[in-house]
C-alpha positions as CSV (number, residue, x, y, z in Angstrom):
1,X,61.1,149.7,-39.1
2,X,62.1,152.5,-37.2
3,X,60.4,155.4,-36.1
4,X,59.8,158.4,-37.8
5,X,57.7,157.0,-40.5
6,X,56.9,159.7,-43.2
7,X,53.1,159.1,-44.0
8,X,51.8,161.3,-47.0
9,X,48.2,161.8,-47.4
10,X,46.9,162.2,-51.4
11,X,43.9,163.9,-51.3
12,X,43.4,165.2,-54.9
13,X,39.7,166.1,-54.7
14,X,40.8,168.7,-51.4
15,X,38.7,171.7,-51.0
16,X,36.6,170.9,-54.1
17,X,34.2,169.3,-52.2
18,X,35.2,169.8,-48.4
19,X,37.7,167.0,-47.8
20,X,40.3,169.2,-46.4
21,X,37.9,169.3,-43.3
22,X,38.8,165.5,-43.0
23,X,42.8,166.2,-44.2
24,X,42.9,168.1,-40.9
25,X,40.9,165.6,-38.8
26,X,42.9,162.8,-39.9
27,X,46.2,164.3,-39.3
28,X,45.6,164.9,-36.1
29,X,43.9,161.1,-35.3
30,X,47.3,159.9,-37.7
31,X,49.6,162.1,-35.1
32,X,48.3,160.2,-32.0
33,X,50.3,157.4,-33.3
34,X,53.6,158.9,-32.6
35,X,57.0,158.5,-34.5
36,X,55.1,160.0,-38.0
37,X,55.7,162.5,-40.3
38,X,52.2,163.6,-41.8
39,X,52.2,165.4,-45.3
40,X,49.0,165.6,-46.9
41,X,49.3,166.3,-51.0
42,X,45.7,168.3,-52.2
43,X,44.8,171.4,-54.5
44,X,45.3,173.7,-51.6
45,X,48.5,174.6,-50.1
46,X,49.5,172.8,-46.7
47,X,53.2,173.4,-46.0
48,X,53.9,176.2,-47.8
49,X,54.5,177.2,-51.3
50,X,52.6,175.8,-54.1
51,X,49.5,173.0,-53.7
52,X,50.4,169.8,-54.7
53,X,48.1,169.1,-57.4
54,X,46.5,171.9,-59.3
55,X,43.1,171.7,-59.1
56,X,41.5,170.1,-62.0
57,X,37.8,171.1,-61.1
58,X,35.6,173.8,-62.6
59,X,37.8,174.1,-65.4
60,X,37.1,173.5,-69.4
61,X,37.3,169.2,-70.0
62,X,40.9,169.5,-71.7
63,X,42.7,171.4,-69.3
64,X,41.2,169.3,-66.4
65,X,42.5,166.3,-68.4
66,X,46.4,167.6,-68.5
67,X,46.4,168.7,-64.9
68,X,45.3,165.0,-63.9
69,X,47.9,163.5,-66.3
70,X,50.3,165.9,-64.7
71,X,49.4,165.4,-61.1
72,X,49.6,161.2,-62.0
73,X,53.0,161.9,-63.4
74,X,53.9,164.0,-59.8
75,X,52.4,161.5,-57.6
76,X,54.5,158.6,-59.4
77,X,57.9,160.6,-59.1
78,X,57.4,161.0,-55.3
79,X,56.6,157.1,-55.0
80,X,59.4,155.7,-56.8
81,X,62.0,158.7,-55.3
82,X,60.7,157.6,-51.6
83,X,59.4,153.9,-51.4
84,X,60.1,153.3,-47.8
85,X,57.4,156.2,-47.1
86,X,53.8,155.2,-46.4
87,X,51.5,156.3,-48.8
88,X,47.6,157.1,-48.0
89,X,45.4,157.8,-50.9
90,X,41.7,158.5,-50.9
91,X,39.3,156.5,-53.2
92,X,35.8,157.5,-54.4
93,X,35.5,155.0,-56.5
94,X,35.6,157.1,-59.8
95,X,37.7,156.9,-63.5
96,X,40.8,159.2,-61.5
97,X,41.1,156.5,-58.6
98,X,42.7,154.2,-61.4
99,X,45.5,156.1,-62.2
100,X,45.7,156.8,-58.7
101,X,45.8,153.1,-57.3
102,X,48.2,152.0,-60.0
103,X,50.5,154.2,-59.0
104,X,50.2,153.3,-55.3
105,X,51.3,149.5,-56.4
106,X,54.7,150.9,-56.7
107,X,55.4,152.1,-53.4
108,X,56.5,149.4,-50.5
109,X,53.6,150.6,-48.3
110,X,50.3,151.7,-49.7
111,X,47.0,151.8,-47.9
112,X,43.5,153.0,-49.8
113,X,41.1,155.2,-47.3
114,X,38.0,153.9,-49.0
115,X,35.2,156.4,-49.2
116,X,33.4,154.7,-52.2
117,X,34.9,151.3,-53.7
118,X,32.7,152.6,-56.9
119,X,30.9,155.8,-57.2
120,X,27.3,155.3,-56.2
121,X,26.7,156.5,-60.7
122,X,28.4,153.5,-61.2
123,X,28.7,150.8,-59.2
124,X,26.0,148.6,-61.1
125,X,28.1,149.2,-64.3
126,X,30.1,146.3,-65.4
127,X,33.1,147.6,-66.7
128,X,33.6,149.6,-63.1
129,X,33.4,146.6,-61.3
130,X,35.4,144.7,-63.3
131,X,37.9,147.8,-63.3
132,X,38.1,147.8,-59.9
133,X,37.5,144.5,-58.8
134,X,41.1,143.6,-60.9
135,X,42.8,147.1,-58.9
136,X,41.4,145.8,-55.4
137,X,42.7,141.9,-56.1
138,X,46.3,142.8,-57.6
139,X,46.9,146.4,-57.0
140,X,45.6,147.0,-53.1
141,X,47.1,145.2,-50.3
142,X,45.7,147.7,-47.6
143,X,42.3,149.6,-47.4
144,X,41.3,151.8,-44.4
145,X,36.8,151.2,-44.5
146,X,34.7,152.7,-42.8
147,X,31.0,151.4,-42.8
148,X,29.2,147.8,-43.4
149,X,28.9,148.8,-47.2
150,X,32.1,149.2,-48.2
151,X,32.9,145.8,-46.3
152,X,30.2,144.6,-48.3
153,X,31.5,146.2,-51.8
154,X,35.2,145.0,-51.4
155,X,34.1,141.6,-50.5
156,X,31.8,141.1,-54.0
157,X,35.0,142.6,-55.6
158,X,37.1,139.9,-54.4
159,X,39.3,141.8,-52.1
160,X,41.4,139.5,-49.6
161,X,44.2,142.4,-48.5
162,X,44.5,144.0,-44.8
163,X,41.1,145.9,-43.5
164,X,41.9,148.7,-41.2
165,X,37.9,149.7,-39.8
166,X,37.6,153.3,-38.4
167,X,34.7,154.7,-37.5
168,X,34.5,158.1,-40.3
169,X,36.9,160.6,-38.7
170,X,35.3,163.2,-36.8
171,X,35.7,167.1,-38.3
172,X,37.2,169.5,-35.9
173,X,36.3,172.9,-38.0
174,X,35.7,176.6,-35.8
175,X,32.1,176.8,-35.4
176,X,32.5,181.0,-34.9
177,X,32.2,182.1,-38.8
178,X,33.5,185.5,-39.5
179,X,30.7,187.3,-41.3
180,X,32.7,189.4,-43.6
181,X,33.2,185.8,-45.5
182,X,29.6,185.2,-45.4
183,X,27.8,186.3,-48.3
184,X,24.4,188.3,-48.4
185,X,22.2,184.9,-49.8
186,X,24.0,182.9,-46.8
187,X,23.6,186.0,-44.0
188,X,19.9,186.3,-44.6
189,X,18.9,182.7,-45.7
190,X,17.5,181.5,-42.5
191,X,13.8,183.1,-40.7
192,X,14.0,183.6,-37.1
193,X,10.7,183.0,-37.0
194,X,10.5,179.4,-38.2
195,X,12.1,175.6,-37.8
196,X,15.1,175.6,-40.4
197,X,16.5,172.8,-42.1
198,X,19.2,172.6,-44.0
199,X,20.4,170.2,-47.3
200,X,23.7,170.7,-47.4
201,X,26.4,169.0,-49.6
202,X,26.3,167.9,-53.3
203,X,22.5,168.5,-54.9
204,X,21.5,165.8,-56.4
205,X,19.8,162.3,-57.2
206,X,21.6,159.8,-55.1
207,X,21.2,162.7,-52.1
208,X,17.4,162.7,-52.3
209,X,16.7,166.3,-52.9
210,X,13.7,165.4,-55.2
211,X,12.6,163.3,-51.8
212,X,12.7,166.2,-49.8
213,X,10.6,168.2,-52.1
214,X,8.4,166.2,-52.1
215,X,7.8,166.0,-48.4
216,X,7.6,169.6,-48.3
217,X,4.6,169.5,-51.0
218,X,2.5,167.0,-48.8
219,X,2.7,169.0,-45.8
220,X,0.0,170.7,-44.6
221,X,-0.5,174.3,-44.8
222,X,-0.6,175.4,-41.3
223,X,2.8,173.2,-40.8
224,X,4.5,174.4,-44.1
225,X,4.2,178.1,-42.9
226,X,6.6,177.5,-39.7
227,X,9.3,175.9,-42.5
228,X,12.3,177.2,-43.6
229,X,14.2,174.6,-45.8
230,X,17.6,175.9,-46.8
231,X,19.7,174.0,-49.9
232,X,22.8,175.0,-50.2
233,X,25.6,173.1,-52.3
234,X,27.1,172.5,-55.5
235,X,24.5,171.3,-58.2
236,X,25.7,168.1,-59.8
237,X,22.0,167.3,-62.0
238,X,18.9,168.3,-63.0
239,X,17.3,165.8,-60.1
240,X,15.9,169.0,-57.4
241,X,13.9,169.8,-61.1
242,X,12.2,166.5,-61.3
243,X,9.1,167.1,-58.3
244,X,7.6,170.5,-59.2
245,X,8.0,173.0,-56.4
246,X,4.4,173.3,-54.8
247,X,5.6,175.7,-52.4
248,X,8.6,177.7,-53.0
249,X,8.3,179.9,-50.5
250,X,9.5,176.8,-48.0
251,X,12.6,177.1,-50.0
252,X,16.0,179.6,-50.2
253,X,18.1,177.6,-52.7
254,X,21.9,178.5,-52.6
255,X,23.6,176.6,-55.9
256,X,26.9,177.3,-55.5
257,X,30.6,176.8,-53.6
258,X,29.8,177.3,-49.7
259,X,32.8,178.9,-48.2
260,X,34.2,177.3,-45.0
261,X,32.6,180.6,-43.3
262,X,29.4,180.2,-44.9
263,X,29.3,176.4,-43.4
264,X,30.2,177.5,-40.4
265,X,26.9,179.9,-40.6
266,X,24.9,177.5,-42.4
267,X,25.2,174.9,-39.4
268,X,24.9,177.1,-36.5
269,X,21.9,178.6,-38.0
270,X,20.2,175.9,-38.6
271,X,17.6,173.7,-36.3
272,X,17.8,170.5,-38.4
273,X,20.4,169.0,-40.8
274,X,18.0,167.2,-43.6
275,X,19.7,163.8,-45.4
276,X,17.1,162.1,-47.3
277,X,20.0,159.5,-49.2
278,X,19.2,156.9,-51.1
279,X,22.5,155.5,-50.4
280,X,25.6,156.3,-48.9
281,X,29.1,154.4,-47.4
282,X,29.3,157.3,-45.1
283,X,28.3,160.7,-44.3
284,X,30.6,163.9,-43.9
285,X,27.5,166.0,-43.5
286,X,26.0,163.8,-40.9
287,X,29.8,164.1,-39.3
288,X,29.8,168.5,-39.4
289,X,26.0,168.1,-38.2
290,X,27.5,166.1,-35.1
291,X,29.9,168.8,-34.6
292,X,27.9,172.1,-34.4
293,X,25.1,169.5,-32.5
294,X,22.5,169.8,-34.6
295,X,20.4,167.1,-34.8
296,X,20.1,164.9,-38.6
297,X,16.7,164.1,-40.1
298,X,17.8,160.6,-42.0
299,X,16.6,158.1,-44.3
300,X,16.2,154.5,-43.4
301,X,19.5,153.2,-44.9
302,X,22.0,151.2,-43.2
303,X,24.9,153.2,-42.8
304,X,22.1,156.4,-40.8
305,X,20.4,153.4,-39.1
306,X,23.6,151.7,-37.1
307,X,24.6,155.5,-36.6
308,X,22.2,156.7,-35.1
309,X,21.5,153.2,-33.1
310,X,24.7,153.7,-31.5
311,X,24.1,157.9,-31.0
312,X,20.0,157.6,-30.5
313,X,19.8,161.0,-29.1
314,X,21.7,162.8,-32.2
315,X,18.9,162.7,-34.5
316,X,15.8,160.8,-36.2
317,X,15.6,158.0,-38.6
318,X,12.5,158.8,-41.2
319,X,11.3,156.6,-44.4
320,X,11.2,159.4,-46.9
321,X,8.0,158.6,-48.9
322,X,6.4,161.9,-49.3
323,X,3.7,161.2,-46.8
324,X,5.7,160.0,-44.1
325,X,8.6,162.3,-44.5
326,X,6.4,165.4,-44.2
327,X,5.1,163.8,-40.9
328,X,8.6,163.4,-39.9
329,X,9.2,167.1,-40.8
330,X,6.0,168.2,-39.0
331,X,7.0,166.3,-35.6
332,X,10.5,167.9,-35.6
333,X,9.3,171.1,-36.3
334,X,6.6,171.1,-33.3
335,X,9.6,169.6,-31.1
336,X,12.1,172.0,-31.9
337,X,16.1,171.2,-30.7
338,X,15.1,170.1,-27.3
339,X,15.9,166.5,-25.8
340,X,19.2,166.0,-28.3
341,X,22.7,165.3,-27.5
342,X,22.5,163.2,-24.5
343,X,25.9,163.8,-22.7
344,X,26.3,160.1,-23.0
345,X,26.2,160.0,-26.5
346,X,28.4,162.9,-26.9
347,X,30.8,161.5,-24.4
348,X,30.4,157.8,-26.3
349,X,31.0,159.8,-29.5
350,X,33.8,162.0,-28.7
351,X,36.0,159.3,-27.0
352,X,34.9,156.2,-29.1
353,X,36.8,153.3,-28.2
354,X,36.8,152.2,-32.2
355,X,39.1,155.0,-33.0
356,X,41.4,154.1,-30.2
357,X,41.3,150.8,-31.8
358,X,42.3,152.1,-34.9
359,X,45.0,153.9,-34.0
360,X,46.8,151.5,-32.1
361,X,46.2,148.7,-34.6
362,X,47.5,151.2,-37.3
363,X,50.5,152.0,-35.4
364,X,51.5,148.5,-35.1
365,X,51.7,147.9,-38.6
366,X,53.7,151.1,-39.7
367,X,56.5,149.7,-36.9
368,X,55.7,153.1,-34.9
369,X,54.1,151.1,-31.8
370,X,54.0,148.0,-30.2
């Protein structure tokens, strides 16, 4: 192979959900490679004129069905018109990745960046892990993984291709927001006056919103008056319904898009970034929360636990039973922002030797290094 590779990036879900933070991220960890030619393919536009695939979100169930079919039927034009490109495709594990993953067989050199093997709904479903567990033995030869539990998932799948392990890619977003792109709920969500958290992200079950409603109901009333919790996201059930709200005036609730301004806000403003999960392969949020250096309040689970083991000083580990999460609350309310960030943690985090790894491992196998 020669240099020059042409590497594009299919990102379909884009700036649906905030993965065009990590399209930028990743280019620029792909370009330290050298001898590539990055083209990411999303809903937005990237290199001028129109966005690759039209964005089949927030749209009525038929017409989000014909623009996948017509993005499917895009994708597989550009893989069989260039095969000797690389292809990079994200997977979250859901019905789309199928079409998505099929098409990838075609091309000479296809790699999966695995964010979920199988969507968290439905990974105890046994037509999904039969569904993917034939796509992952005869259809993937290459994954890019980045936690334990997707190691875990692709091995009970059957999985024997190549394993490129990254640690998840670090976001590089402005953390200045420009206020006239800030709307009034966002500008005036947080009080001066108290410790803010922040939910951000997707609401819903597997996110533990109920979890942290709960906690703010068992706090005391003296502690509960010097919270502010702030949830802002897109609402994906009826879970942040299920504990009744003992004391809404803890809460400012924001169900809706967040504009890349409005995140930029949300994170500088806040004290604490809140992640109650029941489960997760890996965190964006906990990622942004890293980069404005605000410290995470997490549950227990593996993926928080071995971060935070490796980054001790960039936030706290809680078990989010109501009881003990409300003391967890209370003792990072009292302590405020201070003793965070240890420079050698930042300087551990920002130059990790993982990534370097990766890189260099990655470059090898496209023929761009030796």
């Amino acid at each position: 192979m020669g240099t020059n590779r042409k590497i594009y990036i299919i990102d379909y879900i884009g700036t649906h959900c905030g993965m065009h933070y990590y399209d930028e991220s990743f280019v620029a960890i792909l370009a330290r490679i050298g001898g590539v030619d990055i083209e990411v393919l999303s809903n937005y536009v990237t290199t001028g004129g129109r966005p690759f695939f039209r964005n089949f979100y927030n749209v009525k169930r038929w017409r989000g069905v014909m623009r996948v079919l017509a993005g499917y039927c895009r994708l597989l034009a550009l893989v069989l018109r260039r095969r000797r490109s690389v292809f990079v495709a994200y997977s979250f594990g859901n019905a789309i990745d199928v079409g998505v993953m099929l098409i990838l067989s075609f091309a000479r050199c296809g790699v999966m960046d695995v964010h979920e093997t199988i969507a968290q709904k439905d990974e105890d479903k046994p037509l999904f892990r039969r569904i993917f567990g034939w796509l992952y033995r005869h259809a993937v030869e290459n994954v890019i993984l980045h936690s334990e539990r997707t190691d875990v998932m692709l091995d009970a799948l059957g999985y024997t291709g190549r394993r490129f392990r990254v640690p998840h890619v670090r976001y590089g977003v402005r953390c200045t927001p420009d206020m006239a792109d800030v709307g009034a709920d966002v500008a005036t969500a947080f009080d001066a006056g108290k410790t803010n958290f922040l939910f951000f992200g997707n609401i819903m079950y597997n996110k533990g919103i109920d979890l942290l409603v709960a906690a703010a109901n068992a706090m005391g009333g003296a502690e509960a008056a010097g919270v502010r919790i702030v949830v802002a996201g897109k609402r994906l059930d009826d879970s942040m319904y299920t504990v009744p709200l003992r004391r809404p005036e803890m809460f400012v609730f924001i169900t809706r898009h967040i504009g890349d301004d409005e995140l930029a806000y949300l994170y500088s403003g806040t004290d604490y970034v809140v992640l109650p999960y029941r489960k997760t392969a890996q965190s964006g949020i906990m990622e942004m929360a890293f980069h404005f250096r605000r410290p995470v309040i997490a549950s227990d689970i593996p993926y928080f636990r071995q971060t935070l083991e490796k980054y001790p000083s960039f936030g706290v580990l809680t078990d989010t039973g109501a009881e003990k999460f409300a003391v967890t609350l209370t003792a990072c309310a009292a302590r405020g922002r201070e003793g965070f960030f240890y420079p050698q943690d930042v300087a551990s985090y920002e130059h990790d030797d993982e990534m370097e790894r990766f890189t260099d491992e990655f470059g090898r196998f496209l023929g761009c290094t030796d």
